[in-house]
C-alpha atoms as an extended CHARMM CRD file, in Angstrom:
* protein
*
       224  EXT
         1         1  UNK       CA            210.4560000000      142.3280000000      246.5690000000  PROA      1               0.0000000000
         2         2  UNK       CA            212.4270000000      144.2300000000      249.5160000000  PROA      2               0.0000000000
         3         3  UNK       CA            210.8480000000      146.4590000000      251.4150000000  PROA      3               0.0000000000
         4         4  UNK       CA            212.6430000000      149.2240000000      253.2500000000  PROA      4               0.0000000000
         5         5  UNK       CA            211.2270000000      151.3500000000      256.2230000000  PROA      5               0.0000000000
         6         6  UNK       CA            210.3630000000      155.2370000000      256.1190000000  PROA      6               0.0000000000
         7         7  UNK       CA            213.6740000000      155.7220000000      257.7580000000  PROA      7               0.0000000000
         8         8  UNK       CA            215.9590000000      153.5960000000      255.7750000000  PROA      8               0.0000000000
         9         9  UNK       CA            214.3380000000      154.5770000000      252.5310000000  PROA      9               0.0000000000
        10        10  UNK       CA            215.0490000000      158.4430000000      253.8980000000  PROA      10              0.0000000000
        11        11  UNK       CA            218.7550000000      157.6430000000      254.6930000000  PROA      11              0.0000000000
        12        12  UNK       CA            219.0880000000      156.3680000000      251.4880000000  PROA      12              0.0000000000
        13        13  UNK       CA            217.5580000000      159.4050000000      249.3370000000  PROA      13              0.0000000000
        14        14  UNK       CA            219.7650000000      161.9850000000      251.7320000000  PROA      14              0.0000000000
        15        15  UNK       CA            222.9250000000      160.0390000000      251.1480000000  PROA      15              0.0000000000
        16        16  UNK       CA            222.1250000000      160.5430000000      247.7520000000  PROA      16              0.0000000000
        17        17  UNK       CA            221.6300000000      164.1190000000      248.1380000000  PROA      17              0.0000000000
        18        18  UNK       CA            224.8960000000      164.7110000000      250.0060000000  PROA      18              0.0000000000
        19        19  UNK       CA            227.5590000000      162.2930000000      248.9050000000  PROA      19              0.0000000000
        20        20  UNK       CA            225.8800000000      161.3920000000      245.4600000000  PROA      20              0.0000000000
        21        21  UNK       CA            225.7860000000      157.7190000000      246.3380000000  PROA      21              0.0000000000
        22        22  UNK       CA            223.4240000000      156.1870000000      245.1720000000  PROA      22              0.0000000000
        23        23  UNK       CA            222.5370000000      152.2840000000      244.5700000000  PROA      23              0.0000000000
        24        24  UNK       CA            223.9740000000      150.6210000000      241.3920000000  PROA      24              0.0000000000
        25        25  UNK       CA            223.1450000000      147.0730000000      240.3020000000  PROA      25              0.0000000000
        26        26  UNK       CA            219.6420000000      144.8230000000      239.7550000000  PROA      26              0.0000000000
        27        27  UNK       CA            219.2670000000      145.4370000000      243.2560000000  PROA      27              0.0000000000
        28        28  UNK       CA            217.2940000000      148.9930000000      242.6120000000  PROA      28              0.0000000000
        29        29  UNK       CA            214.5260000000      146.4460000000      240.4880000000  PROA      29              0.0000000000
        30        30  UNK       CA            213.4320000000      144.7870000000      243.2650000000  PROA      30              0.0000000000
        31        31  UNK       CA            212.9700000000      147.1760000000      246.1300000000  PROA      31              0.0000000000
        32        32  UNK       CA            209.4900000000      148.3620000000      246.3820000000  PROA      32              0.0000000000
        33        33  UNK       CA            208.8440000000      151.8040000000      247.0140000000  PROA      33              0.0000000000
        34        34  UNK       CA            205.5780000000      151.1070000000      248.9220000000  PROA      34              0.0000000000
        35        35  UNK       CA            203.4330000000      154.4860000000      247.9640000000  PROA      35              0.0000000000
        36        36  UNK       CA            206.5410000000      156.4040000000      248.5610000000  PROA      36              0.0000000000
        37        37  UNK       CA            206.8860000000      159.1030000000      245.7100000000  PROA      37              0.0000000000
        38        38  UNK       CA            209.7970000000      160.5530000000      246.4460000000  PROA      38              0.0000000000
        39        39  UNK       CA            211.8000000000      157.0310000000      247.3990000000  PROA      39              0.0000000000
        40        40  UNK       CA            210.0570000000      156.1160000000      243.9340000000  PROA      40              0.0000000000
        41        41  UNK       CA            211.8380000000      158.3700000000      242.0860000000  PROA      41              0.0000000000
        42        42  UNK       CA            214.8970000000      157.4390000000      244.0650000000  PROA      42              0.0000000000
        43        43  UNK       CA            214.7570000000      154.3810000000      242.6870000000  PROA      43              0.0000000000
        44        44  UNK       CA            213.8350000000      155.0080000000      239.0850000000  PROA      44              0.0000000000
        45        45  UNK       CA            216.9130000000      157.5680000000      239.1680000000  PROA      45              0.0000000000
        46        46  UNK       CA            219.1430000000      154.5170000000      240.7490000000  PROA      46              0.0000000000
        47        47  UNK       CA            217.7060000000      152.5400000000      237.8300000000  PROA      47              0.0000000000
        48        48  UNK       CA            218.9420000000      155.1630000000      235.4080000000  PROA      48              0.0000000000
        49        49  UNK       CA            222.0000000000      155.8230000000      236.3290000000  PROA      49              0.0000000000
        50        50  UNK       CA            223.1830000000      152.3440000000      236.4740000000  PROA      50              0.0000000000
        51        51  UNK       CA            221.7200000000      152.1660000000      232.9820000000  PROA      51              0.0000000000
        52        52  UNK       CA            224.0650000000      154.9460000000      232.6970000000  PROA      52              0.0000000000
        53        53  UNK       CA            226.9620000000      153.6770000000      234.0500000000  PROA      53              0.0000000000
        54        54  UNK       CA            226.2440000000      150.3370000000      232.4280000000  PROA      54              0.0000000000
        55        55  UNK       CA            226.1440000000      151.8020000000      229.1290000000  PROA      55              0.0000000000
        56        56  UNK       CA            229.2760000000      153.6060000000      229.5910000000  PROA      56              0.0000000000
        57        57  UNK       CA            231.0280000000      150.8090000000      230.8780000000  PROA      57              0.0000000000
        58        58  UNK       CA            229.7650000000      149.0290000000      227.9090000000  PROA      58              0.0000000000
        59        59  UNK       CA            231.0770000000      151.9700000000      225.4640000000  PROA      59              0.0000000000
        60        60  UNK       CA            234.4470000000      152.0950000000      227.5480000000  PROA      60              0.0000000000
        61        61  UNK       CA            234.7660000000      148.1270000000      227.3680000000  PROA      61              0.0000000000
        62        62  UNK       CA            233.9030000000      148.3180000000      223.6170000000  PROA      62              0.0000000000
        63        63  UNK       CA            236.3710000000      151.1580000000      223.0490000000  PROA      63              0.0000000000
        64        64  UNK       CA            239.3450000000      149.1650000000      225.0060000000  PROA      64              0.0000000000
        65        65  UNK       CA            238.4380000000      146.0090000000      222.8800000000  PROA      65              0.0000000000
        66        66  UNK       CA            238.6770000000      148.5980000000      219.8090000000  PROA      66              0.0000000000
        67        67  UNK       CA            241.6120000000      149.4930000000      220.9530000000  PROA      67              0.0000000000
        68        68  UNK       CA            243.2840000000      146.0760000000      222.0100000000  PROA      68              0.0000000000
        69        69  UNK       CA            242.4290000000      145.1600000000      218.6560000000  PROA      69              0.0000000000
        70        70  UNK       CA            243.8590000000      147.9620000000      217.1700000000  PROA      70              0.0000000000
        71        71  UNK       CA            246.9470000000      147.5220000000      219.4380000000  PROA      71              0.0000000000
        72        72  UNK       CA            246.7870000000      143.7050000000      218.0550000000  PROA      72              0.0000000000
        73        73  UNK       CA            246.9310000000      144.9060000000      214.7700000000  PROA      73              0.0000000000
        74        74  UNK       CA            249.6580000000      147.6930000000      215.3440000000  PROA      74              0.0000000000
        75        75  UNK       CA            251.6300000000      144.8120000000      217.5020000000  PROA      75              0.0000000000
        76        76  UNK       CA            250.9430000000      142.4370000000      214.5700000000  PROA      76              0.0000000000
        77        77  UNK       CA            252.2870000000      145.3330000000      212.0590000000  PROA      77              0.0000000000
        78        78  UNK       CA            255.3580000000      146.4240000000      214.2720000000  PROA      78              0.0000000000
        79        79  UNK       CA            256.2790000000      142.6200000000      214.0110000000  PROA      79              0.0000000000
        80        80  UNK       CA            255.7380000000      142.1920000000      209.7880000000  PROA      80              0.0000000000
        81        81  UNK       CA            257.8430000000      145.7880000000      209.8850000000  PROA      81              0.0000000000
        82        82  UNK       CA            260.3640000000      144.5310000000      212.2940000000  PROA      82              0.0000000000
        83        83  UNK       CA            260.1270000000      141.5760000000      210.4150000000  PROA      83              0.0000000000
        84        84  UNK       CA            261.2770000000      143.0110000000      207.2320000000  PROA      84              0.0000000000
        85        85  UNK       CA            264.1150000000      145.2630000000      208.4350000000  PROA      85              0.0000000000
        86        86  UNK       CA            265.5430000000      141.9610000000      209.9910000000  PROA      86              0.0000000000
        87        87  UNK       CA            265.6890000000      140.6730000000      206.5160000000  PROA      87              0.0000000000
        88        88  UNK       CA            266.4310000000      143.8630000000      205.4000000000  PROA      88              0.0000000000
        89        89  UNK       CA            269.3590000000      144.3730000000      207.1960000000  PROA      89              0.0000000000
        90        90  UNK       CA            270.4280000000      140.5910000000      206.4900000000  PROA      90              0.0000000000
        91        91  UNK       CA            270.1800000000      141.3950000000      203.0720000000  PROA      91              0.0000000000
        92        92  UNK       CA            272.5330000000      144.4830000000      203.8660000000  PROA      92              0.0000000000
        93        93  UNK       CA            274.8630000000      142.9150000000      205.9410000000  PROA      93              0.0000000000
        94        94  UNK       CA            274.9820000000      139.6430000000      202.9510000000  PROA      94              0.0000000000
        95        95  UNK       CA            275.5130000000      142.4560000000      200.3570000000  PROA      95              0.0000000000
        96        96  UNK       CA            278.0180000000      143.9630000000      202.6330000000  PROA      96              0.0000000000
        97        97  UNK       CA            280.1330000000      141.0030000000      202.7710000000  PROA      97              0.0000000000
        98        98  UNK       CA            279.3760000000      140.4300000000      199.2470000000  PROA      98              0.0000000000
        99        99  UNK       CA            280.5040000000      143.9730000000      198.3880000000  PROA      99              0.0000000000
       100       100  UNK       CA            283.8350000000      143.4360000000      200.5670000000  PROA      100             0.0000000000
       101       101  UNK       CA            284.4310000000      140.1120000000      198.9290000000  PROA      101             0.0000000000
       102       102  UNK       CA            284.3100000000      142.1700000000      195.4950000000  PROA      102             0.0000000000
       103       103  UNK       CA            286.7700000000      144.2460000000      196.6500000000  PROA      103             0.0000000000
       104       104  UNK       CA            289.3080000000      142.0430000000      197.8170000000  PROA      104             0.0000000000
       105       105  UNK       CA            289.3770000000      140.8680000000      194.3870000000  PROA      105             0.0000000000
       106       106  UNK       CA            289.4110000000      143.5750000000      193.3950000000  PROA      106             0.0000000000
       107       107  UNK       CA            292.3950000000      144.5840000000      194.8680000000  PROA      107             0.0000000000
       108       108  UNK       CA            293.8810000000      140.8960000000      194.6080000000  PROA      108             0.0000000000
       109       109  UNK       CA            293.2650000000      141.4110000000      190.5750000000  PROA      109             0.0000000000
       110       110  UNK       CA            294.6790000000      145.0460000000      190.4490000000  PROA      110             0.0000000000
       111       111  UNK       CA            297.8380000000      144.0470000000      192.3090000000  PROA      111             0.0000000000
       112       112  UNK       CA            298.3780000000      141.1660000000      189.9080000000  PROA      112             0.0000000000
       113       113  UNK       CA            298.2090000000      143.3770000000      187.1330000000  PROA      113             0.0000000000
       114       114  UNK       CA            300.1680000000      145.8850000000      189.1180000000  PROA      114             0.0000000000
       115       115  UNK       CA            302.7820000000      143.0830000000      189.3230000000  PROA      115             0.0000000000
       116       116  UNK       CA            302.2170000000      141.4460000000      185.5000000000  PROA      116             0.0000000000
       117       117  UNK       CA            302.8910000000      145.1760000000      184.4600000000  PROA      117             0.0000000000
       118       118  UNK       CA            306.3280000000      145.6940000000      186.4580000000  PROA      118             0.0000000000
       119       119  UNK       CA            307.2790000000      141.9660000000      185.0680000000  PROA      119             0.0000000000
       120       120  UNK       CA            306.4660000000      142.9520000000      181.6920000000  PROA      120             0.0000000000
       121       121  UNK       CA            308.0750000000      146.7270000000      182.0560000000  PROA      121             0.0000000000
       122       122  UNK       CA            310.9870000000      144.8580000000      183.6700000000  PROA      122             0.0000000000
       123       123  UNK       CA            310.8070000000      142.4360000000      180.9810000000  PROA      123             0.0000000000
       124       124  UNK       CA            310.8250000000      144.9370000000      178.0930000000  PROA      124             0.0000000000
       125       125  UNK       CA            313.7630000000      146.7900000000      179.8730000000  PROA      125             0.0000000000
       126       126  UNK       CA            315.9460000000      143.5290000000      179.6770000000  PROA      126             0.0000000000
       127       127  UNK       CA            314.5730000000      143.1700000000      176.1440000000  PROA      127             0.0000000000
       128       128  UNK       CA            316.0910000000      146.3120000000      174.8930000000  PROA      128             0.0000000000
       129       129  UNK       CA            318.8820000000      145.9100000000      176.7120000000  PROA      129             0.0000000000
       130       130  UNK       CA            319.1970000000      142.2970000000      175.1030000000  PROA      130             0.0000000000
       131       131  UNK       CA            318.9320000000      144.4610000000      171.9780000000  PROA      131             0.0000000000
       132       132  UNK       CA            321.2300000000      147.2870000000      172.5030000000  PROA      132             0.0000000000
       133       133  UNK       CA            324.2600000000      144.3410000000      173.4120000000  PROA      133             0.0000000000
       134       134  UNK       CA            323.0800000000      142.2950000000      170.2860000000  PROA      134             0.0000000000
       135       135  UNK       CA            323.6530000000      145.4340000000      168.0060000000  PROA      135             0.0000000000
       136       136  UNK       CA            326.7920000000      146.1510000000      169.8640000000  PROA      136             0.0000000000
       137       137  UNK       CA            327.4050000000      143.2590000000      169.4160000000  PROA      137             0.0000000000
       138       138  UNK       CA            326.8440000000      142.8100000000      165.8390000000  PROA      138             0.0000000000
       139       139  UNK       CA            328.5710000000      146.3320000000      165.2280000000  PROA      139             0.0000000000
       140       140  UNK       CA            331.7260000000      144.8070000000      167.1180000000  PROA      140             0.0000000000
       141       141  UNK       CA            331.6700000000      141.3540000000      164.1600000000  PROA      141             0.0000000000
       142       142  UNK       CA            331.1500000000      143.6360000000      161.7910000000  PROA      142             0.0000000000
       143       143  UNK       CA            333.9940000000      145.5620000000      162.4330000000  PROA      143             0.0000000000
       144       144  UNK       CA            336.2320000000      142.7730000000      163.1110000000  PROA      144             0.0000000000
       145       145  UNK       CA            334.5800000000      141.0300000000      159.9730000000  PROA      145             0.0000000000
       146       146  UNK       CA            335.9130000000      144.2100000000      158.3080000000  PROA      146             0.0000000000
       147       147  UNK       CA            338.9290000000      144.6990000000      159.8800000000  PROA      147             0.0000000000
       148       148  UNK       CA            339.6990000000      140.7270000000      159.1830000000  PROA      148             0.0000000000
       149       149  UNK       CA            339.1750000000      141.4830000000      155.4260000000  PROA      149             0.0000000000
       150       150  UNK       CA            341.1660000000      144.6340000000      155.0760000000  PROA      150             0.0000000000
       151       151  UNK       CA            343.8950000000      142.8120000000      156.9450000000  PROA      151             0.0000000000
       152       152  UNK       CA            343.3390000000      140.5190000000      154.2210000000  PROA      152             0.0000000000
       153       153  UNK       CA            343.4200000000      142.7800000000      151.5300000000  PROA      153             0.0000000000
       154       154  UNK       CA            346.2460000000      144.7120000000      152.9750000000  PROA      154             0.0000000000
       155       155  UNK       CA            348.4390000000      140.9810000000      153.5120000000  PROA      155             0.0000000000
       156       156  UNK       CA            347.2340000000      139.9160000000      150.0350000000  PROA      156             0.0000000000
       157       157  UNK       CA            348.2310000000      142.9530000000      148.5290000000  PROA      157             0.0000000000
       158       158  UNK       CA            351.7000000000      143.2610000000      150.4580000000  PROA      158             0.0000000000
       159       159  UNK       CA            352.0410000000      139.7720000000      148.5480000000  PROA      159             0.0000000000
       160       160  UNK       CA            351.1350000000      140.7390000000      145.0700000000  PROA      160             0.0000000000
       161       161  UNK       CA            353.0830000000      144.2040000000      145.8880000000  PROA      161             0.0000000000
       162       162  UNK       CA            356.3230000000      142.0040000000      147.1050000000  PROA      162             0.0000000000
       163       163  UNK       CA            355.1800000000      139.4320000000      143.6600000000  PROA      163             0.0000000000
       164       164  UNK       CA            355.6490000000      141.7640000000      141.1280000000  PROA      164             0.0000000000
       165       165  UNK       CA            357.8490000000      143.9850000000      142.6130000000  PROA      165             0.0000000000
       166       166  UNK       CA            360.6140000000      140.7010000000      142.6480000000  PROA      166             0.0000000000
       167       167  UNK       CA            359.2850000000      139.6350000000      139.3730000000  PROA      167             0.0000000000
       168       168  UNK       CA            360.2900000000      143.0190000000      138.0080000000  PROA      168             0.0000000000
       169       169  UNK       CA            363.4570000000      143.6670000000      139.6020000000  PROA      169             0.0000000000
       170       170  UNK       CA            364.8750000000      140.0150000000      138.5160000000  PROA      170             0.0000000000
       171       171  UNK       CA            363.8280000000      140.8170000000      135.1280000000  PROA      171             0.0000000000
       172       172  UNK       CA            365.1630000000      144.3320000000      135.0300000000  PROA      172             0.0000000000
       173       173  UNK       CA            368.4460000000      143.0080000000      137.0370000000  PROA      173             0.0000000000
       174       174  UNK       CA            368.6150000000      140.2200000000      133.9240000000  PROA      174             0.0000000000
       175       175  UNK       CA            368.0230000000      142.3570000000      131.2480000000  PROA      175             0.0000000000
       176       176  UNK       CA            370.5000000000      144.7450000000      132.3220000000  PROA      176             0.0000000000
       177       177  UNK       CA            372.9110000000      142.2050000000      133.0310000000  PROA      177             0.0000000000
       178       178  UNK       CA            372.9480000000      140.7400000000      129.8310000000  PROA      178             0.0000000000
       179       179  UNK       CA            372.9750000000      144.2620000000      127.9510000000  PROA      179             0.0000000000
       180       180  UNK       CA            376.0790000000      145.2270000000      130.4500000000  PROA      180             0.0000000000
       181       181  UNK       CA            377.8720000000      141.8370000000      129.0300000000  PROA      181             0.0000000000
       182       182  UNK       CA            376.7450000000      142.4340000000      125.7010000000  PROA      182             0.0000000000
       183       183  UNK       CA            378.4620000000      145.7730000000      125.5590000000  PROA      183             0.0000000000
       184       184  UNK       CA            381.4450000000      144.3180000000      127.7770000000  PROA      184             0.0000000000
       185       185  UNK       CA            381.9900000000      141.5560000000      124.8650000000  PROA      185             0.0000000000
       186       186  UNK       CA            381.7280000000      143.8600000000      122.0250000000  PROA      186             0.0000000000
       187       187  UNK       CA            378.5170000000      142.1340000000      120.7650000000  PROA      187             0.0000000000
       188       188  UNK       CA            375.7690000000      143.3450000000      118.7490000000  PROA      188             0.0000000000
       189       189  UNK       CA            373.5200000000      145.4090000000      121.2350000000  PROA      189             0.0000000000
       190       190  UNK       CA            371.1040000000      146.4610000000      118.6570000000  PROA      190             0.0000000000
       191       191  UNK       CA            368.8010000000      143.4820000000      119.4370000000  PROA      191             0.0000000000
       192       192  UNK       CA            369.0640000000      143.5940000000      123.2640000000  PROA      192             0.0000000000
       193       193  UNK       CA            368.7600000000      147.5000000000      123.6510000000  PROA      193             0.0000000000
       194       194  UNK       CA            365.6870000000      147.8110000000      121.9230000000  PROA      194             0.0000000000
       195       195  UNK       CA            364.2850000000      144.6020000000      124.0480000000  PROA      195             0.0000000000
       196       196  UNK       CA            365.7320000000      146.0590000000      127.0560000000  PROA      196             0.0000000000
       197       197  UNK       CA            364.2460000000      149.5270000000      126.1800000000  PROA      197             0.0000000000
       198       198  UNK       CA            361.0590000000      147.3370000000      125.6370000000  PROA      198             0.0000000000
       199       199  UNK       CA            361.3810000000      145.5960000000      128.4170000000  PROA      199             0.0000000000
       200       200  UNK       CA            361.9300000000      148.7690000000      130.6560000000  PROA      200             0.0000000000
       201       201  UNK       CA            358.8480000000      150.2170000000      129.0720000000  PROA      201             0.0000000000
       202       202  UNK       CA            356.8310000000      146.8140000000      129.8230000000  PROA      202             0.0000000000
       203       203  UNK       CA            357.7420000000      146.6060000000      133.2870000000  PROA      203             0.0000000000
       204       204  UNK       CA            357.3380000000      150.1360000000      134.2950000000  PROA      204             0.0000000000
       205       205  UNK       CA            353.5620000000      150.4900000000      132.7590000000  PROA      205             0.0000000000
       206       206  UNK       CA            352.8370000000      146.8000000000      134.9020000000  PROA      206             0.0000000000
       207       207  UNK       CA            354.7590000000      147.9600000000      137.4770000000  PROA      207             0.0000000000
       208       208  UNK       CA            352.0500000000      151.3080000000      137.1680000000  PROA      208             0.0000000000
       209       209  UNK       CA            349.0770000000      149.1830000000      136.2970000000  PROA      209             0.0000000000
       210       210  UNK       CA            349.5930000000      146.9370000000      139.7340000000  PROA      210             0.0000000000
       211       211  UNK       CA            350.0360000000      149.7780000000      141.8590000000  PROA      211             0.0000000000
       212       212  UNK       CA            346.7530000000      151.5740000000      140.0460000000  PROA      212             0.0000000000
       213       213  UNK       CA            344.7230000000      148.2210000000      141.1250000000  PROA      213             0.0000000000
       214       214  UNK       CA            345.5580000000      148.4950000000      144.4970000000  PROA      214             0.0000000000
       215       215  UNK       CA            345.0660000000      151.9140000000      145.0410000000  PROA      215             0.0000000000
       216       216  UNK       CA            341.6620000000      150.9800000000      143.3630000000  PROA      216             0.0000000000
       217       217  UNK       CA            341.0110000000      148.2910000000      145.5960000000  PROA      217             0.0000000000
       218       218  UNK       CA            341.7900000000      149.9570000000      148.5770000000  PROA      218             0.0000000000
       219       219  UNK       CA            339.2240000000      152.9570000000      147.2370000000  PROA      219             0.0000000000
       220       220  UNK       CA            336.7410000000      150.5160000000      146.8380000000  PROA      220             0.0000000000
       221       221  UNK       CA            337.0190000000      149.3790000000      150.1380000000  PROA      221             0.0000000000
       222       222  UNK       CA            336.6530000000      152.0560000000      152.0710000000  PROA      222             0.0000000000
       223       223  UNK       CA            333.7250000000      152.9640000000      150.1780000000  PROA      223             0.0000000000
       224       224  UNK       CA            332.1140000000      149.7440000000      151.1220000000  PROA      224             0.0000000000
């Protein structure tokens, strides 16, 4: 045990009293008092309030180990949250380039069929146009198909018109001739008049008949 004198052990209590410093520590356990009531309860309040301060200390140590643990766990949350917006925001940026990637075909496929379109527009343009000069086309053959066979017609009947016209002016020129030497030579012109009369009468209603075809076949075609 330690043992303090009278005037120690009063230094001690009235630095307590003023200053309120006291003794802290196992050290208040082992000083002996030595009948001195007042130094006594010096000592027993030393005791006490480093019991005090002891179990505050213990409290405050507790309460920062609470709280490291707790800062543990927030620091061990912060990194699972930081974590997964990383990933997060991989996934975002991946999606991103995903999304651009889309639209560049996207675009790529809509100017293709911006392009197939004006090909096939341009396409159907030179179609019609192929068309309109094949009709034209046909309309011209057909009209030189038609012209070819009226100029046909027309020669063909110039022929048949020239034809019969010959045929019956040599056989009105050779009737008449032989009635005109028949009358000349005093013969009978019974016989020949009435055949030439006939004859006449036979060539005008051909000569009428021919020009009635034509005039019906020229009808006819230019109804056709």
């Amino acid at each position: 045990m330690i043992v303090f004198d009278k005037n120690s052990q009063q230094q001690l209590i009235d630095l307590n009293k003023s200053k309120n410093i006291a003794l802290e520590g196992n050290i208040a356990k082992v000083i002996d008092a030595d009948d001195n009531i007042e130094f006594k309860e010096y000592l027993d309040f030393c005791i006490s309030k480093d019991k005090e301060i002891r179990r505050r200390r213990l409290e405050i140590t507790k309460q920062v180990q609470i709280q490291n643990k707790e800062l543990s766990e927030l620091n061990l949350e912060n990194q699972r949250i930081m974590t997964e917006l990383q990933n997060t925001l991989t996934s975002v940026e991946e999606s991103k380039s995903q999304i651009e990637l889309q639209n560049r075909e996207l675009t790529s496929w809509k100017e293709d069929n911006q392009r197939i379109g004006q090909e096939l527009r341009e396409s159907m343009i030179k179609s019609e146009q192929a068309r309109i000069e094949a009709e034209n086309a046909k309309h011209v053959a057909m009209n030189d198909l038609d012209l070819l066979q009226k100029k046909s017609q027309t020669e063909l009947i110039s022929v048949i018109v020239k034809v019969s016209l010959g045929v019956i002016i040599t056989v009105g020129v050779i009737t008449t001739i032989m009635y005109m030497i028949s009358l000349y030579m005093n013969k009978d012109t019974q016989i020949i008049g009435s055949t030439w009369s006939n004859m006449l009468g036979i060539l005008l209603t051909n000569a009428f008949s021919i020009i009635g075809t034509i005039m019906g076949v020229k009808y006819a075609s230019k109804e056709n």
